[in-house]
N, C-alpha and C positions, 0 to 999 in steps of 0.2 A: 957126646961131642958130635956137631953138623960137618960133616963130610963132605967135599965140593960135588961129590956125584951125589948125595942123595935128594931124593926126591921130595919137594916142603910144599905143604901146604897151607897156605895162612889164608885159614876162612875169614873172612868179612874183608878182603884184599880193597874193598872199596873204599870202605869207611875211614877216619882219620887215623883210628891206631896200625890197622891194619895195612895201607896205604906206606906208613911210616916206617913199620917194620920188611915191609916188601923195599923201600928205598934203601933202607942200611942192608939188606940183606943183596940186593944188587952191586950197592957199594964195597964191598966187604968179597966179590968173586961171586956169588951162592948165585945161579944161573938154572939152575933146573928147579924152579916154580911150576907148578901145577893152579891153575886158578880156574873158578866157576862164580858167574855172577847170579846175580838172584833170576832169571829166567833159565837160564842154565840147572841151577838147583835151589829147590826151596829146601831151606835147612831145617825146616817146621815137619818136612815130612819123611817118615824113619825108614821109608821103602827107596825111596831116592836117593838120600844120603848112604844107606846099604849098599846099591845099584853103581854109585858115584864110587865107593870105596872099592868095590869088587874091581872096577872098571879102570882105573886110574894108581891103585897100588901105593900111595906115597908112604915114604921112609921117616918124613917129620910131620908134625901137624901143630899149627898154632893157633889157638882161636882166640880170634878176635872179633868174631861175628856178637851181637848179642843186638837189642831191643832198648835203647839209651834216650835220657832224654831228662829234663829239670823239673825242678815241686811241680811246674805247672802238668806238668804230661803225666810224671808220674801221680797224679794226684786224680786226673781225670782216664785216664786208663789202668788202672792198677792190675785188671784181668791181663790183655794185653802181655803187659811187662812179667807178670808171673807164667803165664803160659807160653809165651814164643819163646822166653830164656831156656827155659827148661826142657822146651822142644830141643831147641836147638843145642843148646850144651848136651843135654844128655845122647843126642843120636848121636854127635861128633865125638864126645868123650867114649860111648860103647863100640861105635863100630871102629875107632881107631884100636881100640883093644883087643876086640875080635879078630880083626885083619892084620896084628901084631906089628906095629907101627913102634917105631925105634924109641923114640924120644914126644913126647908129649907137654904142649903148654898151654894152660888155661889161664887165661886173664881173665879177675873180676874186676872187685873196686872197691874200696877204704869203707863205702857204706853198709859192708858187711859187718861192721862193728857196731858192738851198743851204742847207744844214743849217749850215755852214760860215762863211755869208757874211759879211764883214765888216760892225760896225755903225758906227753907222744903213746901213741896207741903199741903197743907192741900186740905180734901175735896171736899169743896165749890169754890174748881178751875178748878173740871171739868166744859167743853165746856166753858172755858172762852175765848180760842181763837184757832187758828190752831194747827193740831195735827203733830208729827212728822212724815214726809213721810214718813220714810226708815219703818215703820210697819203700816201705816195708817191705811190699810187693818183689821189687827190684831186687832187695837183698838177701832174701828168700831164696830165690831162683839162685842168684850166684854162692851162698853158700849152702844150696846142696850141690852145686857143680866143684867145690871144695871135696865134700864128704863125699862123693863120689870119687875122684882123685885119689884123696884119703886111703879109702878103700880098696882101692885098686891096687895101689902102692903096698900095701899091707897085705893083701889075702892071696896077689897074683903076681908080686914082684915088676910090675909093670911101671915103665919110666914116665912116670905123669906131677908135674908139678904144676902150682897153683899161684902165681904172680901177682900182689893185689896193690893198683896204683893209687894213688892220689888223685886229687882232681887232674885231669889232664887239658892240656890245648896246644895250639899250634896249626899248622896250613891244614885245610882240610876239613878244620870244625862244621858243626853245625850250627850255621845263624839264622837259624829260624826264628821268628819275632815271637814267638809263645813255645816253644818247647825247647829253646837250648840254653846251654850252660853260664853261667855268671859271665865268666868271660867273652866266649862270643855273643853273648847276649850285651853287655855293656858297651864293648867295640859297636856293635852295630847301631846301638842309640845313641850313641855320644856322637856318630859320625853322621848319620840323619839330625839331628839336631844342629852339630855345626853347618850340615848344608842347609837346613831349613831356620838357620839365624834363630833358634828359639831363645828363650831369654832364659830357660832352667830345663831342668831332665830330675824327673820322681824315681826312685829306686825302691825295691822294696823291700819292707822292712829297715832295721835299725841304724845297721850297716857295722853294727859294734862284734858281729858273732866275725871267727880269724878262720882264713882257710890257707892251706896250702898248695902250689899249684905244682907242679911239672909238665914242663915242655916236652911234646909226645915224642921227639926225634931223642931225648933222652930215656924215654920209657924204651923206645926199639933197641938201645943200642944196649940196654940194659936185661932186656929179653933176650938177645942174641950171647949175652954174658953167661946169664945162667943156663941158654941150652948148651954153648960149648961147655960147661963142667957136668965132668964124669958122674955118672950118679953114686959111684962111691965116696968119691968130693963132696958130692951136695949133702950125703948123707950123714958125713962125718962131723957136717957144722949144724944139722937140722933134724937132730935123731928124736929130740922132742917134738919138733912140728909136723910131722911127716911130708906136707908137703906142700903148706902155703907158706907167700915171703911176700913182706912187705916192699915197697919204692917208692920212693919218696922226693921231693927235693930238701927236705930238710929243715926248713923253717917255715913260718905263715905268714901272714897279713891279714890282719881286718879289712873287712869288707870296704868300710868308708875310703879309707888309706888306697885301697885295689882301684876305689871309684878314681881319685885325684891323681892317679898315675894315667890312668886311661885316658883323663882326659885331656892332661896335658900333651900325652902322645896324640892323639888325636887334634890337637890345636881346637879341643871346645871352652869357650871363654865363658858360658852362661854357670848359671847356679845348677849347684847339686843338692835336692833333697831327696829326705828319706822319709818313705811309706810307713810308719809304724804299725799301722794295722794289719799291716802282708805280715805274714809268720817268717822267720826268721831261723828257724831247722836249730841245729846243734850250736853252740856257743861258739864250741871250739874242734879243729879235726885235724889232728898233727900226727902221721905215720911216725913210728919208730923206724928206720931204716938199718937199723945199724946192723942187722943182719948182712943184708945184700951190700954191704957195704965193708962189710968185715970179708965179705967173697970176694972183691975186689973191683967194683962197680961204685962210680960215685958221679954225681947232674955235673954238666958241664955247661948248662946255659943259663945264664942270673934272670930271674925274672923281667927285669927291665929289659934286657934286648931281647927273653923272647918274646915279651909284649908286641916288643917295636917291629920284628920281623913279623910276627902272625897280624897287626894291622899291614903290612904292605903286604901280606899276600892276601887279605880280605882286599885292599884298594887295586890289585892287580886279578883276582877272581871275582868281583864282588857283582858281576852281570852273572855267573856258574851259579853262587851261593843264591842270589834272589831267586832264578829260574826255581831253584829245585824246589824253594818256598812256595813258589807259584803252583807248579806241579803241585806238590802236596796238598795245596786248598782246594784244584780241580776230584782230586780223586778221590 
């Protein structure tokens, strides 16, 4: 359980999840945050993150730092994604252990399942069979930051569990025109289009394969769920798993379906096609939840409005989001 004095620290405090869970966690009393930005601390490197941990002491640690991005990035960096995860998780997951840190949360993502896996995916289907190419890299990295976890939990009784979301979005995304995710990647072209009057918008691929989404402010508040129970709690519902749990929202949508929502929020009138020659990933990827759900954790925001609030806060950021795109191309 999170104590109002102890000391949290949620690596990646910038990024969307991260960002997310620092808000509920403010809302919610939790006032003694500890934070370092990436000039402050490069999380890639094991003597700093040591240095940072000796120096700072914190009592919780939740990471949410990690190296993310869609088929396109993960497809064109794959070194990248495999090496800076693994950096980073594993110095954060060791020296948190080392330095004897209370409670420990790592977040991955649903991609660590097979390509294959049966739906709703529960649990006990990681490494059942091959993984999906187009982010192999990506899932790699976050499932050995699992077995890592795993391990720890088992050999040194250490309070470390393993969180693994669904696709996520909400304030804060990354809309970068070539490396972000379905969602803010759709928002952002549906909404260039309706300002530049186009007569249609291409997507890629089929649009037939169903995903599921969750609103990141329900991932945080779901993260905060599971660090308040006791680890004899957690253990008692999760003695098979050791120590990863699925989150979910609970149902999917087809892509095409995903498109004509957007763009009616968006108020875009032109035509929607679809690229079939762009690959298309997994059919289907629908979390089992019913774990963390059975703990007593369940989304409280329906798709449709979180749609509709994470476009207004793209039309109330959307000078923040372009910048950083910019940035990005200069460096």
């Amino acid at each position: 359980m999170i104590n109002f004095s102890d000391k949290i620290y949620v690596a990646g405090d910038r990024g969307m999840v991260g960002s997310a869970i620092i808000r509920s966690l403010e809302n919610k009393g939790y006032n003694n945050l500890v934070k370092a930005n990436k000039k402050e601390l490069d999380l890639r490197n094991f003597y700093d993150v040591k240095q940072w941990f000796i120096n700072n002491t914190p009592d919780i640690v939740i990471i949410a730092a990690a190296k993310v991005g869609g088929i396109i990035a993960n497809q064109t960096y794959p070194v990248e994604f495999l090496l800076d995860n693994l950096k980073i998780q594993n110095n954060l997951i060791e020296m948190s252990w080392k330095y004897k840190v209370k409670k420990l949360l790592f977040l991955g993502s649903s991609c660590i399942y097979p390509k294959l896996a049966p739906q709703p995916i529960r649990e006990e289907h990681l490494l059942d069979s091959r993984l999906e190419k187009t982010n192999e890299c990506y899932a790699m990295a976050k499932i050995t930051g699992i077995k890592l976890c795993e391990a720890l939990r088992k050999q040194y009784d250490f309070d470390a569990i393993s969180l693994m979301p669904t696709n996520l979005y909400g304030p804060g995304d990354n809309y970068h025109e070539k490396n972000s995710h379905v969602i803010p990647a759709l928002l952002r072209r549906f909404h260039e289009a309706k300002i530049r009057e186009l007569p249609k918008i291409e997507i890629w691929g089929s649009g037939k394969p169903r995903r599921e989404f969750l609103h990141v402010d329900d991932l945080s508040e779901g993260a905060i769920h599971i660090m308040n129970l006791s680890k004899k709690s957690f253990d008692k519902n999760t003695t098979s798993l050791q120590s990863h749990i699925n989150i979910g929202y609970g149902a999917d949508i087809k892509i095409s379906d995903l498109a004509v929502e957007i763009s009616r929020i968006v108020n875009y009138k032109g035509k929607i096609e679809f690229d079939i020659s762009k690959p298309d990933g997994p059919k289907q990827k629908l979390m089992d939840s019913s774990l963390i759900n059975n703990l007593g954790w369940k989304p409280k925001i329906s798709l449709i409005d979180g749609l509709k609030s994470t476009y207004m806060d793209f039309l109330n950021n959307k000078n923040k989001y372009y910048s950083k795109t910019l940035n990005e191309k200069s460096n």
